[in-house]
C-alpha positions as a Markdown table, in Angstrom:
| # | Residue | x | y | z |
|---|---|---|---|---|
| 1 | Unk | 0.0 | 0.0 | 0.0 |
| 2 | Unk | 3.1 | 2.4 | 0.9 |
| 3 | Unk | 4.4 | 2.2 | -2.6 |
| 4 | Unk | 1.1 | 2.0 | -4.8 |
| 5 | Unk | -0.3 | 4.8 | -3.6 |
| 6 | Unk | -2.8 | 5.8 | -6.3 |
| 7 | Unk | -4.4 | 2.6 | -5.7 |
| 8 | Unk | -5.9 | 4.1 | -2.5 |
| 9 | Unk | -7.6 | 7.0 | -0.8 |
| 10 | Unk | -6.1 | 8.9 | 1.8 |
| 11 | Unk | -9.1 | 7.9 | 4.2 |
| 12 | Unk | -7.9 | 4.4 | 3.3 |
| 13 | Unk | -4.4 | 4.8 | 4.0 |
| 14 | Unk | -4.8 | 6.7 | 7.3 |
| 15 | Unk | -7.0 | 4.2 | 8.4 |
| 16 | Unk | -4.8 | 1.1 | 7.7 |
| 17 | Unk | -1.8 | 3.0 | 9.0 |
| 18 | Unk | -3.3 | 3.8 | 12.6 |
| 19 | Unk | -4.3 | -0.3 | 12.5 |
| 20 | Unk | -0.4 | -1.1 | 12.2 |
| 21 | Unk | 0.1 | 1.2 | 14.4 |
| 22 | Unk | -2.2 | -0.1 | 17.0 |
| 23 | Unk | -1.3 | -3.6 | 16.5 |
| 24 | Unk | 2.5 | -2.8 | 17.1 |
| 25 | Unk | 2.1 | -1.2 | 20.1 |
| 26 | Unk | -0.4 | -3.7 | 21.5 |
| 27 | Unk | 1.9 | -6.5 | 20.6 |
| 28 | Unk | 4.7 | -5.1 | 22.1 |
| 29 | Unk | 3.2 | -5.2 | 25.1 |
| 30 | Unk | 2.8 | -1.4 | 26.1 |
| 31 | Unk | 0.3 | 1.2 | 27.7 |
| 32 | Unk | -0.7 | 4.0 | 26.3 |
| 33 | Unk | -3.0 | 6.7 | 28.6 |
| 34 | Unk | -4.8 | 9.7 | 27.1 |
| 35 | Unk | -5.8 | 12.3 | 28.7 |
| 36 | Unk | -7.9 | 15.8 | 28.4 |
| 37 | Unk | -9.3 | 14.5 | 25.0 |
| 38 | Unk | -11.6 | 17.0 | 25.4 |
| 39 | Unk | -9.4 | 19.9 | 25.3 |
| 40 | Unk | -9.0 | 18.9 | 21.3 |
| 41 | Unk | -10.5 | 21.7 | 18.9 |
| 42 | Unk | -14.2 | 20.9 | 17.2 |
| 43 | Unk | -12.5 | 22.4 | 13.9 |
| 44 | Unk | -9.9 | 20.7 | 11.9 |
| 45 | Unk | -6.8 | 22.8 | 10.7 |
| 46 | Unk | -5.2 | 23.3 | 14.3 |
| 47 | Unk | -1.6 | 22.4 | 15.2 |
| 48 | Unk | -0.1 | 20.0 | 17.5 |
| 49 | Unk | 3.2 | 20.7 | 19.3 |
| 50 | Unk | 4.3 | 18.4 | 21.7 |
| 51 | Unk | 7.6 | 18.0 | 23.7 |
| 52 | Unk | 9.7 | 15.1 | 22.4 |
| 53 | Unk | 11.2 | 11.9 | 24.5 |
| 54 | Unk | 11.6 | 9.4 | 22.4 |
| 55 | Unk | 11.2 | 7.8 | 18.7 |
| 56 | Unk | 8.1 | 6.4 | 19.9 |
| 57 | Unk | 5.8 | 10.1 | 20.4 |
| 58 | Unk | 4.2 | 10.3 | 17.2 |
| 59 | Unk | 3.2 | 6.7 | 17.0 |
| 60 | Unk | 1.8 | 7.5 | 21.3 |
| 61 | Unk | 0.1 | 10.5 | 20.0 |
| 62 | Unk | -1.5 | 8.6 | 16.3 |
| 63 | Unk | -2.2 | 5.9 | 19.0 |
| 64 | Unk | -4.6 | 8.0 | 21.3 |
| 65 | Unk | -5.4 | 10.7 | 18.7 |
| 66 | Unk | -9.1 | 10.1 | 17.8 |
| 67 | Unk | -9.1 | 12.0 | 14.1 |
| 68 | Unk | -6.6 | 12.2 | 11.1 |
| 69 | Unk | -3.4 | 14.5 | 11.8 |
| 70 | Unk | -0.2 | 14.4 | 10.0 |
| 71 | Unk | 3.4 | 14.8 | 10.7 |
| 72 | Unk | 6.7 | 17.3 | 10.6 |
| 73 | Unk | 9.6 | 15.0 | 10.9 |
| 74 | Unk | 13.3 | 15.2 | 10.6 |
| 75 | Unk | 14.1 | 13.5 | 7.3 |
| 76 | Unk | 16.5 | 11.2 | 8.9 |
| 77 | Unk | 13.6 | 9.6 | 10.8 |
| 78 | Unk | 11.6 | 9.0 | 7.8 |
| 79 | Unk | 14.2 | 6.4 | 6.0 |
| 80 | Unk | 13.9 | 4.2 | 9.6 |
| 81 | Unk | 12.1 | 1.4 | 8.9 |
| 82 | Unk | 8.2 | 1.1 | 9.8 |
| 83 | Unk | 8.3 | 5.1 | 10.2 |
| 84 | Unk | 9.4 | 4.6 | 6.3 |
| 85 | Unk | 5.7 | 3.0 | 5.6 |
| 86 | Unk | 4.1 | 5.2 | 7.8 |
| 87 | Unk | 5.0 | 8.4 | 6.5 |
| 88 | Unk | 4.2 | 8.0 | 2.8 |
| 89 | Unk | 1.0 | 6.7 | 4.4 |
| 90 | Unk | -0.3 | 9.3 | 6.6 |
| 91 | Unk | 0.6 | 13.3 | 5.4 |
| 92 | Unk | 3.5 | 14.3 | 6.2 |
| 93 | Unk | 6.4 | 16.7 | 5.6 |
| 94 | Unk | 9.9 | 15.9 | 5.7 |
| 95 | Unk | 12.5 | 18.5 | 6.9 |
| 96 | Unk | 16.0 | 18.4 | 5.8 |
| 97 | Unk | 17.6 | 20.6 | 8.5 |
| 98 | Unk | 21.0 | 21.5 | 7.0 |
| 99 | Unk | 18.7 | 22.8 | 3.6 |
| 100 | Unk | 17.1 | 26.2 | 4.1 |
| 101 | Unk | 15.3 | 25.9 | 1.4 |
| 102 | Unk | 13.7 | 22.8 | 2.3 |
| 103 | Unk | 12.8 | 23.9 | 5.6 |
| 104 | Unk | 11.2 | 27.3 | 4.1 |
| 105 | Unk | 9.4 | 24.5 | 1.4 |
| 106 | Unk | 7.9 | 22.3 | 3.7 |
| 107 | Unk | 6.3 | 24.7 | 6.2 |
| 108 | Unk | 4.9 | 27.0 | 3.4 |
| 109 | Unk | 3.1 | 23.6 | 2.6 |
| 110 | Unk | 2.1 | 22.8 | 6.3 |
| 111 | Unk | 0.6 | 26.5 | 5.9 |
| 112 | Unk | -1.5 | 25.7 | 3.0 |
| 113 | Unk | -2.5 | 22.0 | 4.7 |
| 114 | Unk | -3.3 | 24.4 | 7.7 |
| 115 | Unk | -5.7 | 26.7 | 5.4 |
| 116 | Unk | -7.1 | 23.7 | 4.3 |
| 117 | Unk | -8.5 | 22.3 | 7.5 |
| 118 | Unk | -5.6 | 19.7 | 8.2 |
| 119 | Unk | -4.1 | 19.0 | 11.6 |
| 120 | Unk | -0.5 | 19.0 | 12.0 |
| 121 | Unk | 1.9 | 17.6 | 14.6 |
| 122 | Unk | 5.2 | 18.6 | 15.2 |
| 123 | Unk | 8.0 | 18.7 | 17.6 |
| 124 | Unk | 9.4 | 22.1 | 18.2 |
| 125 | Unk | 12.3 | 20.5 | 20.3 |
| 126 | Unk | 13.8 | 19.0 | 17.2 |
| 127 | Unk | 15.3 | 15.9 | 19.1 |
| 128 | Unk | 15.6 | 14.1 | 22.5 |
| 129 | Unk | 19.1 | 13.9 | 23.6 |
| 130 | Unk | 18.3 | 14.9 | 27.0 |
| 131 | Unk | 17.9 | 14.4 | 30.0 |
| 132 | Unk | 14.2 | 13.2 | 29.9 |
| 133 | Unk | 12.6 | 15.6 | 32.5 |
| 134 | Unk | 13.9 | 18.4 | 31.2 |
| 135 | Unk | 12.7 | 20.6 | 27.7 |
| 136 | Unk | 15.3 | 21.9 | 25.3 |
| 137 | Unk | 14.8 | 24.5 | 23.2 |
| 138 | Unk | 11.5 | 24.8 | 21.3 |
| 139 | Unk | 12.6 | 26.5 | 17.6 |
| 140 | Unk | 10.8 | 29.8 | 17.1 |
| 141 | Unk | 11.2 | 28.2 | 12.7 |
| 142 | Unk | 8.6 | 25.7 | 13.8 |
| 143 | Unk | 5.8 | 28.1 | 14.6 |
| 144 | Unk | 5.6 | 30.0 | 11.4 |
| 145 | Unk | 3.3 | 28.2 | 9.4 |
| 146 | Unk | 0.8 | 28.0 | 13.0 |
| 147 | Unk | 1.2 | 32.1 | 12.9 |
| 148 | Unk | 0.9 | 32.3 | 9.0 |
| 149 | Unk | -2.0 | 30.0 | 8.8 |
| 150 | Unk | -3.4 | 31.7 | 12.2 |
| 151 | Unk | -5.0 | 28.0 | 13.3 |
| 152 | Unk | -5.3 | 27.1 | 16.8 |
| 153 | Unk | -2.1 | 25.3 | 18.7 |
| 154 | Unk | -2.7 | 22.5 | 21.0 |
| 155 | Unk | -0.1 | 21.8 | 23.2 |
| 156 | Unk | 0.9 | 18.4 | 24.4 |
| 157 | Unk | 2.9 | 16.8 | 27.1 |
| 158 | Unk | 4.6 | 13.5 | 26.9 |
| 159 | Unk | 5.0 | 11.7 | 29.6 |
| 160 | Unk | 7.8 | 8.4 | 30.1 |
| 161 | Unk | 7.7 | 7.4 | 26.8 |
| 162 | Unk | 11.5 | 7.7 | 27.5 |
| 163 | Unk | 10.9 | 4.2 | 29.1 |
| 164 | Unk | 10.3 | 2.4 | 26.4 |
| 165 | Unk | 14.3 | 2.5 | 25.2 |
| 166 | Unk | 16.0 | 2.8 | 28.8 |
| 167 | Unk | 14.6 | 0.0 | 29.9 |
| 168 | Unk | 14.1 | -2.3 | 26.9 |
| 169 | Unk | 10.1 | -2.5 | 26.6 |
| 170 | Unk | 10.0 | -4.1 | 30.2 |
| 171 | Unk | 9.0 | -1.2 | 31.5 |
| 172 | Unk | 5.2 | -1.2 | 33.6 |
| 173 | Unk | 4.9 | 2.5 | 33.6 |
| 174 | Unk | 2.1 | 3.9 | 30.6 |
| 175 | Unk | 3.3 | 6.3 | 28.7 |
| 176 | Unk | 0.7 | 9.3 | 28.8 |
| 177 | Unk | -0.6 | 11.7 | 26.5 |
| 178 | Unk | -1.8 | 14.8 | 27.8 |
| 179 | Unk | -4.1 | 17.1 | 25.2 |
| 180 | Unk | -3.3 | 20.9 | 27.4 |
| 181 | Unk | -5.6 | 23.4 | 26.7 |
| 182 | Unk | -5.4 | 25.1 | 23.2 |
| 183 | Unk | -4.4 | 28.2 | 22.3 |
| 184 | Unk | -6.2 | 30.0 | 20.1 |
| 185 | Unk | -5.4 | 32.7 | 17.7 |
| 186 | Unk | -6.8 | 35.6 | 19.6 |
| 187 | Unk | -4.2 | 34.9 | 22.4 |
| 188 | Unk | -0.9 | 34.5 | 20.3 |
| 189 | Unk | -1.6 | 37.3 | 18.0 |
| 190 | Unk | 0.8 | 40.4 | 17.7 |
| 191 | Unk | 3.7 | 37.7 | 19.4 |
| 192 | Unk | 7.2 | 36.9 | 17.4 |
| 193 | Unk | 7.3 | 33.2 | 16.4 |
| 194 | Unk | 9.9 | 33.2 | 19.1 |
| 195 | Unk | 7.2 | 34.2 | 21.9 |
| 196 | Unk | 4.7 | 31.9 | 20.6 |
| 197 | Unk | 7.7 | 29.0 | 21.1 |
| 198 | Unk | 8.0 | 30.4 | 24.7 |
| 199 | Unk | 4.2 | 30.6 | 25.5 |
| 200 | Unk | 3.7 | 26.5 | 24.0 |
| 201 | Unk | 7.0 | 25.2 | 26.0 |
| 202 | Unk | 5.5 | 27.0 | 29.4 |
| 203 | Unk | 2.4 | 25.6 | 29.4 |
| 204 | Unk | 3.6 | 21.7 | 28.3 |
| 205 | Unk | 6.1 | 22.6 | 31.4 |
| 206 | Unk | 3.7 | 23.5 | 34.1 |
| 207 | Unk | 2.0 | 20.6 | 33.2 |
| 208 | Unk | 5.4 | 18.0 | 33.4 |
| 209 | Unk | 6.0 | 19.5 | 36.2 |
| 210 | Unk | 3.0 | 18.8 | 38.0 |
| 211 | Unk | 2.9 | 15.3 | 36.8 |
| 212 | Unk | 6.9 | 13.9 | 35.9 |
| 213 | Unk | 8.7 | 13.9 | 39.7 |
């Protein structure tokens, strides 16, 4: 299905996708807890930003996430195998970080998706070599097309999915989802991509830190 494309429809795709999906997770054996589902927008076209633990976040988030969203991923992640199949599967827009010009390509298309009424995830962190309970930077570059495309931004938290790796899928400890309150338009506007990176990574840290001791 990944390579004849034009045999399908996207509804088809999506739906066969987050199956595999499912059915990996369940066979490996781990737990995966949503919560504040109702804190996710009526309206298509918003923007999901989340902080970023491990290789395993957007599958947790497709996992729990009840309606179709794509993805922004690094384009190294998107030649792994399994995340191969799954992004020419699902939307999604590769970024190939040491090409300005692909970076400046993809989000003008993630604006237009945006326009159009599609969700987005992304991961304004960029990567997850660190320490676990802690946030690195979020990239002010990730919140451009969310600004041009003035959509709503719902921020997530991710919670242990850190165990998966560190202790070799013999972990007992769910990893949680947590939908945060979104942020409409209204409350970002007049703010530098560079605030509205600030204001996302606060309230995803308020929350961890009530909830990742």
């Amino acid at each position: 299905m990944a390579f004849h494309q034009s045999k399908y429809t996207e509804d088809e795709m999506y739906a066969y996708c987050l199956k595999m999906i499912k059915f990996a997770v369940d066979t490996a054996g781990l737990r995966v807890e949503a919560y504040g589902l109702e804190n996710i927008p009526e309206n298509d076209g918003f923007y999901i930003c989340a902080n970023h633990q491990e290789k395993f976040d957007p599958l947790a988030i497709w996992y729990t996430f009840p309606r179709k969203t794509g993805v922004i991923l690094d384009d190294v992640a998107t030649h792994r195998p399994f995340i191969r199949e799954v992004c020419r599967l699902i939307k999604s827009q590769k970024l190939i970080k040491h090409n300005p010009h692909s970076v400046v390509k993809a989000y003008s298309e993630i604006t237009k998706e945006l326009k159009a009424g599609n969700n987005y995830m992304v991961f304004p962190e960029g990567g997850y070599e660190i320490t676990a309970c802690q946030l690195d930077e979020f990239h002010a570059g990730s919140f451009k097309s969310a600004q041009r495309a003035h959509c709503t931004i719902l921020p997530v938290a991710v919670i242990d999915s850190y165990c998966i790796f560190d202790k070799g899928f013999k972990t007992s400890r769910p990893i949680q989802i947590h939908y945060l309150k979104p942020i409409l338009p209204d409350e970002y506007d007049g703010m530098s991509t560079t605030e509205i990176a600030e204001l996302v990574k606060g309230r995803i840290k308020s929350h961890l830190d009530i909830y990742q001791k």
